[in-house]
Every structure is written in structure tokens, then in C-alpha cells.
C-alpha positions in Angstrom: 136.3 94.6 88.4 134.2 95.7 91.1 131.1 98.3 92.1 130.5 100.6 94.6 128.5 103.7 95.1 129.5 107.5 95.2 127.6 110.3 97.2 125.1 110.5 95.0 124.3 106.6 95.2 124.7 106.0 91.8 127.0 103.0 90.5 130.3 103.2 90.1 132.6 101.0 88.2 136.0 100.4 90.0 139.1 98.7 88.7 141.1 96.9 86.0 137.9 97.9 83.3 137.6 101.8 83.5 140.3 102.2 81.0 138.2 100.2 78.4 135.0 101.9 79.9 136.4 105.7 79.3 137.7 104.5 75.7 133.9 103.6 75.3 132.4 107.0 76.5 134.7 108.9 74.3 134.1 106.6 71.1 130.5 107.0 71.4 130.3 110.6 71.9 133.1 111.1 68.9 135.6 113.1 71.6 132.6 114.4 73.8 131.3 112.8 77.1 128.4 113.3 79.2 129.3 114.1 83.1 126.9 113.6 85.9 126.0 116.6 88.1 128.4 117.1 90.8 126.5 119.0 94.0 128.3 120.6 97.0 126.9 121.7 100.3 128.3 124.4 102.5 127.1 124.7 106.2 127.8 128.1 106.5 125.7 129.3 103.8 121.6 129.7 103.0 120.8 128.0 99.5 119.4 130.3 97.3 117.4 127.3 95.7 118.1 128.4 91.7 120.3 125.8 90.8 117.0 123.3 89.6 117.9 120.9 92.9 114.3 119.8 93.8 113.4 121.8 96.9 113.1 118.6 98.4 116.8 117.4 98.1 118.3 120.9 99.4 119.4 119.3 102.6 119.7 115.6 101.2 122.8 115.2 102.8 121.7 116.2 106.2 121.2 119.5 107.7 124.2 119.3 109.7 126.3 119.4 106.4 124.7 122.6 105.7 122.0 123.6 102.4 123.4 122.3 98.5 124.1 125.8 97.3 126.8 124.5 94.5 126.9 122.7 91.6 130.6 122.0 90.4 131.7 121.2 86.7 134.3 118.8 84.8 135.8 119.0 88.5 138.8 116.8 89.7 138.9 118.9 92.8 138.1 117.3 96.2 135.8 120.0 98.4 136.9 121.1 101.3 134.0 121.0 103.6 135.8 119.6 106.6 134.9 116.3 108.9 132.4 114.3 107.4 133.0 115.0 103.6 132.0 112.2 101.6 135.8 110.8 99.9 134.2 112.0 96.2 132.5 115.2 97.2 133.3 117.7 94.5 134.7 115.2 92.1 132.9 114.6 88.7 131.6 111.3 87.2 131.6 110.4 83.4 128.7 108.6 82.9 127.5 105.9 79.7 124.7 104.2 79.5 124.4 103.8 83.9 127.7 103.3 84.6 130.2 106.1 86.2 133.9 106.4 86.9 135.7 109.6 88.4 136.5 112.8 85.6 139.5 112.8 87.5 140.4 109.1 86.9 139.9 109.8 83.0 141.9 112.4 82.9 144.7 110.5 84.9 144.3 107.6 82.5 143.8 108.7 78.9 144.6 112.6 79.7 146.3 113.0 76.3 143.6 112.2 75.0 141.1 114.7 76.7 143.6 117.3 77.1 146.3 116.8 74.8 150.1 116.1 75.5 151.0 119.2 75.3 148.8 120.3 78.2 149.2 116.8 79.8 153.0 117.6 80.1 152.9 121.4 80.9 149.7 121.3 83.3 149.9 117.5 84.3 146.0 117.6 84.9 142.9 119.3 84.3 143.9 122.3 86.5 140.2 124.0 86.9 137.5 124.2 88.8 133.9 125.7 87.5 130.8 126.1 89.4 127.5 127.7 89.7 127.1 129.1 93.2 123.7 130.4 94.4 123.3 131.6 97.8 119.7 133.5 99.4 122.0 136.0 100.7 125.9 137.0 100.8 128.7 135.3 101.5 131.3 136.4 104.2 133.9 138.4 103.4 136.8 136.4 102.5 140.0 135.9 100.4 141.6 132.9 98.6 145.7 132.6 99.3 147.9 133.2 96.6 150.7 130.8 95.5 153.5 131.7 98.1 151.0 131.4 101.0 148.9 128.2 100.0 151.9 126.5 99.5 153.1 126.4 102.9 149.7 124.1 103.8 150.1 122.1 100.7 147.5 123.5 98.3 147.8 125.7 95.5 146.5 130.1 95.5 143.1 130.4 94.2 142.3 133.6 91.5 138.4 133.4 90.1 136.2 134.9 87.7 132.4 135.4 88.0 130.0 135.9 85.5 126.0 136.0 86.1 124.0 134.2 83.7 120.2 135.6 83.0 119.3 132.2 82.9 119.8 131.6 86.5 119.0 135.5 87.8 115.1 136.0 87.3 115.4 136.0 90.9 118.1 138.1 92.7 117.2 137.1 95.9 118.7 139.1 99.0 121.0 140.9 98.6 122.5 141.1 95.2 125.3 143.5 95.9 129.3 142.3 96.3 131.5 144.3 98.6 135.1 143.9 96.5 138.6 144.9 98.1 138.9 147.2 100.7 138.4 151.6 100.3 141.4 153.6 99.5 142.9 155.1 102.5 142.4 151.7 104.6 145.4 150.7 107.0 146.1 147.5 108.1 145.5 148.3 111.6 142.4 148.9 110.4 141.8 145.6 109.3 143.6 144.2 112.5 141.5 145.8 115.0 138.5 144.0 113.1 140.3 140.3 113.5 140.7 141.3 117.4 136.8 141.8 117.8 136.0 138.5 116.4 133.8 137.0 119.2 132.1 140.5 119.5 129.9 140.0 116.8 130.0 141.9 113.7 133.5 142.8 113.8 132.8 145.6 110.9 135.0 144.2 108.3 132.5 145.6 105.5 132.8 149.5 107.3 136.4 149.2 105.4 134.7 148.0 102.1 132.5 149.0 99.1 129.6 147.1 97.7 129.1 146.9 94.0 125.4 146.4 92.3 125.5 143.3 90.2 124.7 143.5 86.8 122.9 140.3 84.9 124.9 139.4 81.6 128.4 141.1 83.3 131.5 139.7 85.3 134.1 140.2 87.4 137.8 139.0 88.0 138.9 138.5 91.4 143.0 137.9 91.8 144.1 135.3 94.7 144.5 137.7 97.6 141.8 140.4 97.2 138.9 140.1 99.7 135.3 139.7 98.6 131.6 139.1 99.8 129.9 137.5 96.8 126.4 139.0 96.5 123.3 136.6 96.3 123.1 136.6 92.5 123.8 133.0 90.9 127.1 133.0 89.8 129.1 131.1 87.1 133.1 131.0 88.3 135.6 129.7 86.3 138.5 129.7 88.9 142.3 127.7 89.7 141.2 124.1 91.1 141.9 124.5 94.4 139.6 125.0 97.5 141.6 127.3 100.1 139.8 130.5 101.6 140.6 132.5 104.9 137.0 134.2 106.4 137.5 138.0 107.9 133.9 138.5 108.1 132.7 137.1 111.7 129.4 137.6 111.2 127.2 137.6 108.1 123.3 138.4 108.4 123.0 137.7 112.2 124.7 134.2 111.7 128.3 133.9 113.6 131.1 132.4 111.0 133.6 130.3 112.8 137.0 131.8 113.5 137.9 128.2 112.2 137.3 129.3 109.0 139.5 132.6 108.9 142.5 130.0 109.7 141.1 126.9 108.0 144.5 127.0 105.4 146.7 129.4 108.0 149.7 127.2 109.0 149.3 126.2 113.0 152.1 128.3 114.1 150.5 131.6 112.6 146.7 131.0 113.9 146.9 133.9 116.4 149.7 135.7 114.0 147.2 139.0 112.7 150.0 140.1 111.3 150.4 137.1 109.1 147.4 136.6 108.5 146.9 140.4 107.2 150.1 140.0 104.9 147.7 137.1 103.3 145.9 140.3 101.4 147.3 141.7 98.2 147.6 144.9 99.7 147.8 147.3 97.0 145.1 145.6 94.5 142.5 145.4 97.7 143.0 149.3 98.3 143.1 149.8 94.4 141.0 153.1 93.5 140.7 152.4 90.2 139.5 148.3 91.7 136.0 148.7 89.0 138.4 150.0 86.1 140.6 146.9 86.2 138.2 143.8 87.2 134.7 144.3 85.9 134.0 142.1 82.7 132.0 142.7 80.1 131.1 140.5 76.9 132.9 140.7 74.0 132.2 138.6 70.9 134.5 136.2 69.7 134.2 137.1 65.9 132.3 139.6 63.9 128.8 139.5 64.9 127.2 140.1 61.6 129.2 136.8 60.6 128.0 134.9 63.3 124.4 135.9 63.2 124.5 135.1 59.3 125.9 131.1 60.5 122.7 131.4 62.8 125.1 131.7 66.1 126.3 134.3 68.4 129.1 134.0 70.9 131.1 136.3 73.7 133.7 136.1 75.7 132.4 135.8 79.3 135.6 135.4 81.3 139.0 136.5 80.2 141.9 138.7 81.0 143.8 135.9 82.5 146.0 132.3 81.4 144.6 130.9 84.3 141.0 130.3 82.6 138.6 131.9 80.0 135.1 131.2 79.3 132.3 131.7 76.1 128.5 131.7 76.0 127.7 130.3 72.8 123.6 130.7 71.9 122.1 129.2 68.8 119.0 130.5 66.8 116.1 128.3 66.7 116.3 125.4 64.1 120.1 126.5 63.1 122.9 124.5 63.1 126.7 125.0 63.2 129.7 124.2 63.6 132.2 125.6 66.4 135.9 125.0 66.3 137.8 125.7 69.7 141.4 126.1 70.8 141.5 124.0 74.0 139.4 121.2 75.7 136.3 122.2 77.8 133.7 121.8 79.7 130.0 123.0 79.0 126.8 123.2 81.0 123.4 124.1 78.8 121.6 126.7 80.5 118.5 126.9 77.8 117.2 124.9 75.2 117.7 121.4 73.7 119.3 119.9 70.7 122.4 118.1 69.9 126.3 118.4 70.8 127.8 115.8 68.5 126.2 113.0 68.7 125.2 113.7 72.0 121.3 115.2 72.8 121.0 118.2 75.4 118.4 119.7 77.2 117.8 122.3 80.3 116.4 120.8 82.9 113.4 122.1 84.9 113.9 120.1 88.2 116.8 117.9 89.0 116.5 115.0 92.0 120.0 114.6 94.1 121.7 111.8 92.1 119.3 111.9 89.1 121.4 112.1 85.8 120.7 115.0 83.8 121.7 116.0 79.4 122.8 119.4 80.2 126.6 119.0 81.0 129.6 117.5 78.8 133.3 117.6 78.3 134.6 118.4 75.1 138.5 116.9 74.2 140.8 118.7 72.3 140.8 117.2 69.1 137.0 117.3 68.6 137.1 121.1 70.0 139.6 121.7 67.1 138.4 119.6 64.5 134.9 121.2 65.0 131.5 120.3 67.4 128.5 120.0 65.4 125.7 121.6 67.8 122.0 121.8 66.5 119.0 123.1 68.3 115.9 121.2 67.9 113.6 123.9 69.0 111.8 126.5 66.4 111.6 128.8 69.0 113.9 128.9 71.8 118.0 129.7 71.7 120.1 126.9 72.5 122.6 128.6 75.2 125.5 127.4 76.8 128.6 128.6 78.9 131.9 127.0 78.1 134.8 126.9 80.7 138.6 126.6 79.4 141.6 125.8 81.6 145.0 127.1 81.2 146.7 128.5 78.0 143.5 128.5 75.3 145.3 130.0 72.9 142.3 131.7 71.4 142.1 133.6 74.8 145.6 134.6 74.6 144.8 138.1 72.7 142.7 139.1 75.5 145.1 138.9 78.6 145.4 141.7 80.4 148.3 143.6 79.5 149.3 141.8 76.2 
């Protein structure tokens, strides 16, 4: 056995022991464990400085590696933040009592007994990746490739889901809009003639797009392929575990956006090719005029409510319509406590409140230090999802509120694909 040190400078226990050390995390939690946060940086973007990150520790990782704008959850998803990325960055720890080893090494170790076998031998992994995101001001226009494209660089098509919690959004910050898809009647010329005027400066990508007012407490569903400008609201997003994205917006609040980054997962050979680059798009959903119709999201609960309320719970669907993911915000009344039963594994972060999880305590933070620990995040296995998670809050006056994030197949989400 040895020690070493992840981004975060926290220990880290490597070799022959994790086994025994996961087996320990899991037997004290009764099939829940506790996971570190998991903070990403993007250089191209302004931190919106909502995620609880002390102010401090918003560039901790240097200014060159751009503002900590993400936090990522139950991730075994490398980020993709170019030369210089730290070999763990975007990976989640487990963590008992001090010690850490990767999420991803669990779940490559003893994944039948986090996911289950069946999942283990259909999905061979964990395949999701869930973040916050919080950003002063938009992000560029952009799309994630679907399958057939990301393939050809050796990664996998990325659709998401957003949902905004009220939690995070007392604060909207800049510009809290999101311009989604592209207007009916837009050619691809169109959308050529804005790639040709890249070093121009604004190469008016948005002129051939619609923004959409975010609503607090709502979502939306993004499919790989579609272009979008997330607005500045923080945003919870289930999505496929992969990190590809092509840029079409060159320039995004007076600051220039790399043409690096509209190619970044572009195969060498097609870097200048617009055309290929264009064919990238799902054509027909970006020009979709019914696009609102389709992918906005709103809460639905997941039983009768009178029922739940009567338990002394409430809890909605946040994200759904898809196999790919689903998510639930569960809230708990002051001094009640319950007990939930689940379909699938997941992952949770608390948003408010404090109590227990198990036999695990939770609270919200108020203010986090880079590579402190923190009670607000845990992974739930399948068995103890099925079998039933005791959750208690301690306080007599504040809900107990968290968001839940499900990979493929939850069966309880199967009723609300789209189309079924």
C-alpha cells in the first residue's frame, strides 16, 4: 500500500488495500457512502461564485486554468480541460474517516455491488455525469456530438438535462436567458457564413437563434446535437459521462473563444471541413418550431401528493423523458422522518437543511474551502435504494431538500420516457 495526493491535496490511498477500504465505506454507511467535492475549472468562462467555493479559492488552481465554475457529482469522468489538467480532475473520491480512493476505482472493483450486475453487465460502469454549473454570464453557443460523430475521436455523444434549483438561484446574475436551437427558416449556409467570420469578432451565431427566460424550479432537455448558450442561472445537469463539445460562438461578452474549441473533438482531417462540421447539428430538432413544446421540463410528483405530504415528504420528478438519466428532488418537513425506496443506484447532493441519510449525518454548507470535505454529497447502491433509505431531518424548522441523479434504465423513470 502506498499514499499520494489528488488535486485537492487530500490523501489518497493507492494499492493492494482499497478493496478492503471500499468494503469498509460501504459497511459503515449500510450501502451509502460519503463522496468528497469534486471542483472543475474552465478558462473560458466567468465563475458566477454560487457554488459555496470560498471567494478565496475561485482561482486556487491558478488563473491561467481559468475561474472554478463547476462542481461535478458521483463522477468517473476525466474533464477535458486540455494541457495541464491535473490526471484526477473531474474524478470523484469516496472518502471514510480521512482516507480517499477514486468513485471510479469502486465502481471498477465492487461495481456489483454499487450498481448491481445487471447494470454492471449491460452498462459496464457508472455511465453519468452530474454537475452544478454556475457561470456570471452565458456560455458560448455550442453543441455536444452525438454517437456516430464522437465515436470517430474515441469518445461517446453527449445528450443533457438542466434543471435550476431555488436553492442556488437567489441570484441570477447576468444574463439569465438560454438561446436553444436555431429559428425556423435557418439554412445551413446561414450557419456557414458565421464559421467563415470567425476571426472577425462576433461572428453572429445568436442572430440565427432564440433566447429563452429561465424559470427557477423548471428544466430543460437538450439532445446531443442541438446547439445551446446556457444562461447564467446555476444549473443542475444530469447528462451521458462524457466531456465532448464543438464551440460556434466566437465571441461571448467581448471575450474571443478559441476556434480550438469549435474543433476540439472534430477529427484532424475535417478541421477546416464547414461542411462537416455543420452535419455535426441535428438539423431538424435545432430548427424545430415546436423546440419549447418538446424539451422544457416541468415537475411532476412521483406519487400522490396528499400521500406524501401525510408521510411528512414531497417529491418530483426533476429530469426525465429519457433512458439515458432521470432525476428527483426529495424535501422533507421539519422533524419528519421517512423512508424512500428507489429503483436504481444514485447519487445525491443536499441543497438545504441537515439530518440523516442512513446512518450517515448531512448538512448544507455555507462556505466550502478547495479540498475541505464537506456532509452534503453521497452515493446510494442499489440494494439500500431498494430495500429503503431512512432520511430524517433534524431541524424544526427548515426542509431537508435534496436532488437525486439516476443513470441508465431506472425503471421507475421508464413511464415517463418520451413517447412510451
Amino acid at each position: 500500500m502506498c499514499s499520494g495526493q489528488g488535486a485537492a491535496g487530500r490523501p489518497i490511498v493507492m494499492g493492494m488495500s482499497n478493496t478492503g477500504l471500499i468494503r469498509e465505506a460501504l459497511a459503515a454507511g449500510d450501502g451509502v457512502v460519503r463522496l468528497a467535492p469534486c471542483w472543475v475549472p474552465r478558462a473560458f468562462l466567468m465563475p458566477g461564485g454560487r457554488l459555496k467555493l470560498d471567494p478565496r479559492d475561485l482561482y486556487a488552481l491558478g488563473a491561467h486554468r481559468g475561474g472554478i465554475d463547476e462542481r461535478w457529482f458521483a463522477s468517473t469522468t476525466n474533464a477535458d480541460n486540455g494541457p495541464g489538467t491535473p490526471w484526477d480532475e473531474g474524478l470523484s473520491y469516496l472518502e471514510i474517516d480521512g482516507r480517499r480512493v477514486l468513485f471510479r476505482e469502486a465502481i471498477e472493483e465492487l461495481g456489483d455491488m454499487f450498481l448491481g450486475a445487471e447494470v454492471m453487465r449491460e452498462q459496464g460502469g457508472w455511465n453519468l455525469l452530474c454537475k452544478f454549473f454556475d457561470n456570471l454570464g452565458p456560455i458560448p453557443h455550442h453543441m455536444h456530438q452525438r454517437d456516430e460523430h464522437a465515436a470517430r475521436v474515441g469518445r461517446k455523444g453527449k445528450p443533457e438535462a438542466y434543471y435550476f434549483p431555488p436553492q442556488y438561484n437567489v441570484k441570477e446574475n447576468n444574463f439569465p436567458y438560454t438561446f436553444m436551437g436555431l429559428n425556423p427558416g435557418t439554412s445551413k449556409e446561414d450557419v456557414k457564413r458565421c464559421l467563415e467570420r470567425w476571426n472577425e469578432g462576433d461572428n453572429g451565431i445568436l442572430y440565427l437563434s432564440r433566447a429563452y427566460k429561465l424559470e427557477v424550479g423548471t428544466g430543460w432537455q437538450i439532445d446531443a446535437g442541438i446547439l445551446h448558450a446556457p444562461g447564467s442561472l446555476v444549473t443542475y445537469e444530469p447528462q451521458v459521462n462524457s466531456d465532448v463539445f464543438a464551440m460556434f460562438q466566437s465571441l461571448v461578452e467581448g471575450r474571443p473563444v478559441p476556434r480550438e474549441l469549435l474543433v476540439k473533438d472534430v477529427p484532424a482531417e475535417h478541421h477546416e471541413d464547414l461542411e462537416y462540421i455543420i452535419g455535426m447539428l441535428d438539423w431538424e430538432a435545432n430548427v424545430d418550431p415546436e423546440f419549447e413544446k418538446k424539451r422544457k421540463i416541468r415537475p411532476v410528483p412521483v406519487k400522490d401528493p396528499g400521500e406524501m405530504a401525510e408521510q411528512g415528504y414531497e417529491e418530483r420528478w426533476v429530469v426525465y423523458g429519457t433512458r439515458l438519466y432521470s432525476a428527483k428532488e426529495l424535501r422533507v418537513y421539519p422533524g419528519r422522518s421517512v423512508v424512500i425506496r428507489d429503483g436504481a443506484a444514485y447519487g445525491l447532493i443536499v441543497v438545504q437543511g441537515y439530518g440523516l441519510i442512513g446512518e450517515l449525518e448531512v448538512e448544507t454548507p455555507t462556505l466550502i474551502r478547495y479540498g475541505q470535505m464537506t456532509k452534503d454529497e453521497l452515493f446510494v447502491t442499489a440494494e439500500a435504494a431498494r430495500n429503503g433509505v431512512r432520511v430524517t431531518n433534524r431541524s424544526s424548522a427548515e426542509d431537508l431538500v435534496m436532488l437525486k441523479h439516476f443513470g441508465p434504465g431506472n425503471p421507475e423513470a421508464e413511464g415517463l420516457v418520451r413517447g412510451s
